[in-house]
N, C-alpha and C positions, 0 to 999 in steps of 0.2 A: 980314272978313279977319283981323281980332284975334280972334276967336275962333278961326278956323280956325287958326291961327298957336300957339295955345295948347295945343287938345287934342296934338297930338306931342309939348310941349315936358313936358307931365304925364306921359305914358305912357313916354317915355323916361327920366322918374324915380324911375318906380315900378320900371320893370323894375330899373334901377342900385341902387333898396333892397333887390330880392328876391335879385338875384344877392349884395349883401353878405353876407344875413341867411344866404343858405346858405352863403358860402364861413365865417362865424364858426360857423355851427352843424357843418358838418364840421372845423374845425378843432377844438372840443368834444369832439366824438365819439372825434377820433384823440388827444384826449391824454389822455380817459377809457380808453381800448384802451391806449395806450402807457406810460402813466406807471405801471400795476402793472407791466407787464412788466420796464422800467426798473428800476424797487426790485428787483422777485423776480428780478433777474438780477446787480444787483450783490449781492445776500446770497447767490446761489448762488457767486459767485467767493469773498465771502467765505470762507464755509462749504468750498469746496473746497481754499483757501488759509490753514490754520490756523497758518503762522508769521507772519501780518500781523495774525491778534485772539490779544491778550494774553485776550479774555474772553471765546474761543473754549469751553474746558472746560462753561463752565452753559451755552452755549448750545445743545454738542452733548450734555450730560445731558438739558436740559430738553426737546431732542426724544425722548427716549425711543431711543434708539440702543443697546437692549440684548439685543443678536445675538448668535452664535459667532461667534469669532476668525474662521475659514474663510469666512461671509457678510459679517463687517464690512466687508472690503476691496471689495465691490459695493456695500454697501445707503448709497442715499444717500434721504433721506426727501424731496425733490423732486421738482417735474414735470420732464418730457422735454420739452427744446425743441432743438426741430428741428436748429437753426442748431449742437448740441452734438453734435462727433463723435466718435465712440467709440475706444478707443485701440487703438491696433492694433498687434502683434507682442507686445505683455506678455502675460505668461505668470503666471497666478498661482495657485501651489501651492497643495493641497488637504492637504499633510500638516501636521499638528497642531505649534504653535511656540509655544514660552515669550513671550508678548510682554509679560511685564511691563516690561520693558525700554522697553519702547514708547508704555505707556499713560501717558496724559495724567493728572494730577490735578488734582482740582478746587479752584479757592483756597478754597474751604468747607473748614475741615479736619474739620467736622463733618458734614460728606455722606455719603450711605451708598455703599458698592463700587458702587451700580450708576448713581453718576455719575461713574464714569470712563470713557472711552471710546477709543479708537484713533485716530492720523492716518488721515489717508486715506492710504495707504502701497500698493505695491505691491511682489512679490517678484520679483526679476529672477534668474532662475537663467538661470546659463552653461551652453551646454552641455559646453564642454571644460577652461572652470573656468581659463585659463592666462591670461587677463589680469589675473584679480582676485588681491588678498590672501587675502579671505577669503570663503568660501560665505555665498552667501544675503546679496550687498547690498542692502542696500533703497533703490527710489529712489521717491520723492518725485511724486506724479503733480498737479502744478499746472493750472492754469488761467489763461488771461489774457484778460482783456476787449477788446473789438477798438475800435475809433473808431466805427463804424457799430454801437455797441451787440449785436453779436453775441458767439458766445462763441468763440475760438479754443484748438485743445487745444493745448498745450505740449508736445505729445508728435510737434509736426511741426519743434520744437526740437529740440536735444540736451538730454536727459534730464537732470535734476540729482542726482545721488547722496547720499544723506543715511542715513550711516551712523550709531547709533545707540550712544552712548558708549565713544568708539573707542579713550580711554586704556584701558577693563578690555579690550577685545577686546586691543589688544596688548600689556596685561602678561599676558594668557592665552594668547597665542601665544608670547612669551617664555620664560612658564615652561615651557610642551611643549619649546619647543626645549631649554632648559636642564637636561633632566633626565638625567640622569646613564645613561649605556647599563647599568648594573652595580649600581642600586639594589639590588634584587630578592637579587643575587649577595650583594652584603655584608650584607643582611637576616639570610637564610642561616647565612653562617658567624658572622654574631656570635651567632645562638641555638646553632648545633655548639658554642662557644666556651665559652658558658653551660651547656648543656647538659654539658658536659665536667665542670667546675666543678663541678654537682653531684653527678656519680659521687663525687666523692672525699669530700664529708660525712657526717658520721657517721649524722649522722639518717638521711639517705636511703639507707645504704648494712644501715640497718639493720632498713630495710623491703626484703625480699626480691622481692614482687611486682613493687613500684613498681620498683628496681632493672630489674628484667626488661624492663618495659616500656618505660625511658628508652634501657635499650641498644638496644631494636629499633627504637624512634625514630630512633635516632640512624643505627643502619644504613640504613632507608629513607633519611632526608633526606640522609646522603652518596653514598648510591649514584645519588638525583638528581641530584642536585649533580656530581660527576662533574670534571672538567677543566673546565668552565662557567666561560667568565671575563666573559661578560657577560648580561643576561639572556635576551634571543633565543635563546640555547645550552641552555635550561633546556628539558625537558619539561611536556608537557602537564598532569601529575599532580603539579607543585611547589609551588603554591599546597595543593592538598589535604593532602601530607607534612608541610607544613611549620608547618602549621595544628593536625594533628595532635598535633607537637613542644610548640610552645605551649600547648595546651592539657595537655600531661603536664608540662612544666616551671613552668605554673600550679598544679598540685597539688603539686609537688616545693616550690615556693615556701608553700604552703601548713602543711607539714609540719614544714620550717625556720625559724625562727623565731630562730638567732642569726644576726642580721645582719653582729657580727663575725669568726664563721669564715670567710662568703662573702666577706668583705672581704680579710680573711689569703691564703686561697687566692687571689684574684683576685691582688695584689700579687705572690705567689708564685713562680706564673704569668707574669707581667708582666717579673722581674725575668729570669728564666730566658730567655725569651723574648728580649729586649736583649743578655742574654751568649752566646748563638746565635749572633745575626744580627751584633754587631760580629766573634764568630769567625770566621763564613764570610765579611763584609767583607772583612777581614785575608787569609784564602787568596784569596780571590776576586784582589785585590789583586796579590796575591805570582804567582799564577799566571798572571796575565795578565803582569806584568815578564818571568816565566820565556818564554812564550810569544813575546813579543818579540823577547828577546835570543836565538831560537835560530833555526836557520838549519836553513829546507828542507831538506829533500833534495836537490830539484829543483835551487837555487839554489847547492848544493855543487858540484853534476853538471856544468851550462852553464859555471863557468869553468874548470874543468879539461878537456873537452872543445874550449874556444875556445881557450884556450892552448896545448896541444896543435896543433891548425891553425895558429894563427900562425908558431912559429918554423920550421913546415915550410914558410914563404913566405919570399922572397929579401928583400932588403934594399928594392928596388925597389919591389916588390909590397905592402912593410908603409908605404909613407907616403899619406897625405890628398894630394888636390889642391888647387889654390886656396891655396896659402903664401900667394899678394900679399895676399887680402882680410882677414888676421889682425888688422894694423894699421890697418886702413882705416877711420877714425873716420867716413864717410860711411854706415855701414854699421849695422843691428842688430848689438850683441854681446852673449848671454847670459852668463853663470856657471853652471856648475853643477859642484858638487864631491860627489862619491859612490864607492861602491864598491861600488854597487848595479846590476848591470848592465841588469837588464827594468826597474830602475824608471828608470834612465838614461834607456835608450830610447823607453819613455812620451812620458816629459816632452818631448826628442826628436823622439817622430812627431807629436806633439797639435802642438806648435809648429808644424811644418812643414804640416801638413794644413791648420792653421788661418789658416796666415797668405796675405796679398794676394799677395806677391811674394816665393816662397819663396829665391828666387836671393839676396836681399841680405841673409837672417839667418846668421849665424855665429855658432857655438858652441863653448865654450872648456870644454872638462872639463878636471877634475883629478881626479885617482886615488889608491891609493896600490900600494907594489910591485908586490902579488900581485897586484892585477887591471888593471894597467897593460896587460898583453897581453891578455888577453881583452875589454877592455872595448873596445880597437884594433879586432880581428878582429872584434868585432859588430857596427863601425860600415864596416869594409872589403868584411865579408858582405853587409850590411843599409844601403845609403848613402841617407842622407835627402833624397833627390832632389834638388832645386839648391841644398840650401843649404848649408854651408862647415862641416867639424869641424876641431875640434885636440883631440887626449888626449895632456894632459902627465902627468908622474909626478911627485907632492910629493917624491921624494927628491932631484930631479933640483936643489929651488931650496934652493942651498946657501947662500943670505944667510937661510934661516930656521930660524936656529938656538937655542939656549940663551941664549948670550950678548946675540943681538938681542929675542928673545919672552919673555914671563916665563912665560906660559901655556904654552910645552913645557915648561919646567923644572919648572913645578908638574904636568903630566900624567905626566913621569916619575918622579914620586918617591914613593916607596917607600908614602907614607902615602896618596897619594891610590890606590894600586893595590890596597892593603887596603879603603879604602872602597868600593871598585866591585865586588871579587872576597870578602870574607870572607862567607861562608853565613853565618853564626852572625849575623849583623848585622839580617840583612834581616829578618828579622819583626819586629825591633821598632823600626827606621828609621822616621819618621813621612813623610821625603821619598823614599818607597822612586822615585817616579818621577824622581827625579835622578839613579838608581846605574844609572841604562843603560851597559856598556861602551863606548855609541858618542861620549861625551861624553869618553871617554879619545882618540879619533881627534884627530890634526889637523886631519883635510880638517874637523873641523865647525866649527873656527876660523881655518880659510883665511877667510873670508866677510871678516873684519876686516884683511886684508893685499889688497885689489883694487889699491890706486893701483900697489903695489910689483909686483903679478903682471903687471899690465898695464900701463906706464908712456904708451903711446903712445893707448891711448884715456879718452874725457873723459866716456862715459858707456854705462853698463852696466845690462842688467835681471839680477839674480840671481833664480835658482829654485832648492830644493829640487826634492829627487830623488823625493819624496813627494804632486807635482801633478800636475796636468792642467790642459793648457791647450786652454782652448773656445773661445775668439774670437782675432780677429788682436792683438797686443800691439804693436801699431807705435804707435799714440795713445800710449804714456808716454813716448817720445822726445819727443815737442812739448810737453806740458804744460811752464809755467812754475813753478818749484820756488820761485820767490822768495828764491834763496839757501841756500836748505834742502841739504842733503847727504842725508839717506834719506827716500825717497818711498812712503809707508807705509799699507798700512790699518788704521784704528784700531780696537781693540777696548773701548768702552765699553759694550757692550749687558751684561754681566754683573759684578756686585763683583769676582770672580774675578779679573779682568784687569787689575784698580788697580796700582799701585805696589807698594804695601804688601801684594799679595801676592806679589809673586816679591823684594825686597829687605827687609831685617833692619832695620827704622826703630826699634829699640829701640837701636841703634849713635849712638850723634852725627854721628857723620860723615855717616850715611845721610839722619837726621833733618836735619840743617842745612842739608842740599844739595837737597834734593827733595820735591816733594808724595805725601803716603802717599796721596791719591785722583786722582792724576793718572793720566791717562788713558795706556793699554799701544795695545801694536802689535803687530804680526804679521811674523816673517822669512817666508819660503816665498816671498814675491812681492815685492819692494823694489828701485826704482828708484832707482841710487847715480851722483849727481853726479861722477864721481872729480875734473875739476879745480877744485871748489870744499872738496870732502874734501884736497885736496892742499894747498889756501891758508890751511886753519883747521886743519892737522896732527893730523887726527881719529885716527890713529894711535897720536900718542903720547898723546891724552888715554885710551885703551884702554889702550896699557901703565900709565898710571899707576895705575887703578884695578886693574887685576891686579894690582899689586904690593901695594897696599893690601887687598887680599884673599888674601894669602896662606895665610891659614890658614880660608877658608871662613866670615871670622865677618858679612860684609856682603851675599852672599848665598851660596845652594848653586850649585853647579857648573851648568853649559850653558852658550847663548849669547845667549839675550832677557836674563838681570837685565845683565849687562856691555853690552849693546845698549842697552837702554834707557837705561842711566846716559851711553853713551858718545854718543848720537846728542841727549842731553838739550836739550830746546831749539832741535834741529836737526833737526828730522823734519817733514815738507808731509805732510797727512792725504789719501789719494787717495780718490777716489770707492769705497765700498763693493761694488759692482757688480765692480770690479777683480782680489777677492780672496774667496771666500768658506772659510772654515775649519769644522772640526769634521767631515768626515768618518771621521776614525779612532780617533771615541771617541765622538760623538752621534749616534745614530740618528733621532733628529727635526729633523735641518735642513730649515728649507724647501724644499721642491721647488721653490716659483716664483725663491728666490736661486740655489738652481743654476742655472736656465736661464739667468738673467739675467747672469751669471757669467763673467766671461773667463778665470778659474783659481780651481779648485776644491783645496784642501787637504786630504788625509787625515792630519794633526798627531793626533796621539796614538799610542797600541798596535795598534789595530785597522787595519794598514795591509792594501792591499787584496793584497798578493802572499800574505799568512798567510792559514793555514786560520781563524783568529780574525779576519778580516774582515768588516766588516756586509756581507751579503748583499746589501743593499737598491742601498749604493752601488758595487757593484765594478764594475759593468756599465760605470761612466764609465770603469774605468782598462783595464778587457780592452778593449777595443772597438780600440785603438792599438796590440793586438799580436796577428801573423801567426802564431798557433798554428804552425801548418803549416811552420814555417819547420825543416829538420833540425835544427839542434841541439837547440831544445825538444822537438822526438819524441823526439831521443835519452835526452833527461831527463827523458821521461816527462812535463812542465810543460802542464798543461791548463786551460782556463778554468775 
């Protein structure tokens, strides 16, 4: 029984030996099988991911990795294992590319060129190119090891972009951008210039060939050249002419050899040239004042025509409706003092077209004699739909006299009507833009008597007759002025608009009282407090300095230097947006400030009713007047 009892208990310890011996012996087997695989698959991620080995360069020289550019981007010197999938949708270009940019160096600095080698890189071309910056990104084609030791592509990621030193890409994009439309052009004319320069020396004038040949030079390359004001405009055959020139004003250079006649002439030149252009300046100048101060045709025609129509109307027929809402401080009240009738109207219809509730703005013109009726009858012909007129007559306010204003006393006398009218004066006046005759009116010094014109309201928007209004104006009723009396927009964006350019700070009086860089403002657009102007008797601080200006020595004649002195300290800066100026002298104001813009300004010469008008901007001011309407046909007045 003990024997029998035994052989099982052997046999079933043999079998338990033999099963161990195999399971250790394939366990042997699979980690001989696995464990290359293991290494030769983390050195392939390595190898495929070359910003993690800093000591990537010798290892991809010492494989001998010396391909064409065009194959480098395939050839990887490893096996294919299965588990590796191939990347799919890259696309990678066959045309030939600078990639020193690219290439790796080796820390050897003693290594020879052919142990440099390439990332492993990939070119990603767009096909419609509109999301990138720049052609030809390169991205970056990784690898990454998986947990189960497989190798997973990166490419079922989002791709990493690794663009390759991207400060010179964008200061080379910069510079393209920054090149000058007109290089080419003033290339050009500085060799015509030169070339010019040496017609007139002796040496070369006294070679007769060479002569011959500089003048046909010079004919070809202006007849290129041509009205060309930037390069685009240039011909096919301008580089060739111009090459040509060069190379005869190299031989003319050749010839010459006193460097100080070239110099003489040049200065010559130079000087002549300055006493030209400050001449035509000067007319330029003079012609545009003349051009201002003269009156259309057209603008002769309409008030003699309207005037005419008026008094052929009964007494009945020539008054406004709506008397009650004059006084009604519940209400919008403009300003606006002109004798300007289309531009009246403008200002006028922009207002009304633009505004929420045309019903509640009321408009208060003032005039003076002569166009007191006609400026009635265009608004009787032409009623600005719901919203309220009055046209008063300045002779009509007889408290504005001599005795009360100092400013008519000085407009009528004798010496300032010489300054406005003497010809002989005007070319050599340096403030020829002071001597406009409209600065002799008083409507352009009503602005500074509002409390006295209007006693019964507390707040007023004045406009010049010179704007366009583009948004509704009802927001500068609510703003809080903080005490302020004139509600303004400032003009700090240019020197120009300082103090110490429209006031004489060379005065003591000037100098004691005020900053020569303090910052200027703008009339055209000016929301006026009147019962806070009434409590700080802004009025007579204006007479006072008129009176101390008697004789023109604190500043020249208008109505910003006496503004500026008289609202000193008492002006609220409105949003920009409110008021934008320069259209009737700057031809590059922003287009995106007009839009943004609730009144646009034509302040200067170039107003848009004159034939000297910028072209670019009149479209804002015609757009608000009814061509078609008879009396403009009768005047011929067209857009």
């Amino acid at each position: 029984m003990v024997c029998t009892e035994a052989r099982p208990k052997a046999q079933r310890n043999n079998s338990a030996m033999v099963r161990t011996g195999r399971s250790v012996l394939l366990f042997l087997l699979a980690l001989t099988v696995l464990s290359p695989l293991v290494l030769y698959t983390r050195r392939l991620s390595v190898a495929l991911n070359p910003i993690q080995r800093k000591d990537l360069p010798g290892e991809i020289a010492n494989q001998g990795l010396g391909v064409k550019a065009s194959s480098r981007l395939n050839a990887l010197p490893l096996e294919t294992v299965s588990s590796l999938k191939e990347p799919v949708g890259v696309v990678f270009s066959e045309e030939p590319r600078d990639l020193s940019n690219e290439s790796i160096e080796s820390k050897d600095q003693e290594s020879t060129p052919r142990k440099k080698a390439n990332r492993a890189l990939s070119e990603v071309t767009a096909a419609d190119g509109a999301g990138s910056k720049e052609d030809g990104l390169i991205d970056q084609v990784t690898r990454q090891e998986g947990q189960d030791g497989s190798l997973a592509s990166s490419l079922e990621t989002p791709a990493k972009v690794l663009v390759e030193n991207p400060q010179k890409e964008s200061t080379d994009v910069k510079s393209k951008n920054m090149a000058l439309p007109d290089t080419r052009v003033r290339n050009i004319k500085d060799q015509l210039i030169k070339a010019k320069v040496y017609l007139g020396l002796g040496a070369i004038r006294a070679n007769s060939q060479y002569l011959r040949d500089l003048r046909q030079r010079i004919r070809e390359v202006q007849k290129v050249l041509g009205d060309a004001t930037k390069d685009s405009d240039l011909p096919k055959n301008a580089n060739e002419k111009v090459k040509a020139l060069e190379q005869t004003l190299i031989k003319g250079k050749q010839t010459q050899d006193d460097c100080s006649v070239v110099v003489k002439k040049l200065r010559a030149m130079l000087h002549s040239a300055e006493e030209q252009l400050l001449a035509q300046k000067k007319q330029t100048v003079f012609l545009t004042q003349l051009a201002a101060k003269t009156l259309p045709k057209g603008l002769h025609c309409l008030p003699l025509r309207l005037a005419n129509e008026y008094f052929s109307l009964d007494s009945v027929q020539q008054q406004f409706p709506n008397h009650e809402k004059l006084d009604d401080p519940k209400l919008y009240h403009y300003a606006l003092f002109s004798d300007n009738i289309l531009a009246t109207a403008v200002v006028v219809n922009s207002t009304v077209l633009n505004a929420k509730h045309p019903s509640r703005h009321v408009f208060h013109i003032v005039t003076d004699r002569l166009n007191y009726a006609p400026m009635k009858m265009w608004f009787l012909s032409n009623p600005p739909g719901k919203a309220t007129i009055e046209v008063q007559n300045i002779d009509e306010f007889t408290w504005l006299n001599e005795t009360y204003s100092p400013v008519l006393k000085q407009l009528g006398s004798q010496s300032m009507i010489d300054y406005y009218f003497r010809a002989q004066r005007a070319n050599s006046d340096s403030n020829l833009k002071y001597r406009n005759p409209k600065y002799l009116s008083m409507l352009n010094h009503l602005r500074f008597y509002l409390p006295e014109i209007y006693p019964k309201l507390d707040k007023m928007v004045f406009l010049d007759d010179d704007v366009v209004v583009k948004k509704d104006l009802t927001g500068l009723w609510s703003i809080d002025m903080k005490g302020k009396v004139n509600g303004a927009v400032e003009t700090c964006g240019e020197s120009f608009h300082r103090f110490d350019r429209y006031l004489n700070f060379s005065n003591p009086v000037i100098a004691k009282n005020f900053d020569p860089h303090a910052c200027g403002w703008a009339f055209g657009m000016n929301v006026f407090d009147l019962a806070e102007w009434r409590r700080q008797d802004i009025t007579e601080i204006y007479h006072s300095w008129q009176k101390l200006n008697e004789d023109r020595l604190l500043w020249k004649l208008g109505t910003l230097p006496p503004g500026l002195i008289t609202f000193w300290n008492k002006t609220f800066p409105l949003n920009r947006s409110w008021h934008v100026l320069g259209l009737g002298y700057n031809p590059h104001v922003n287009s995106r400030d007009i839009e943004r813009a609730a009144v646009i300004h034509y302040n200067g010469n170039m107003k848009p009713w004159l034939e000297i008008g910028l072209p670019k901007f009149r479209s804002y001011w015609s757009k608000y007047l009814y061509y078609d309407q008879p009396f403009l046909r009768e005047c011929n007045i067209n857009p």
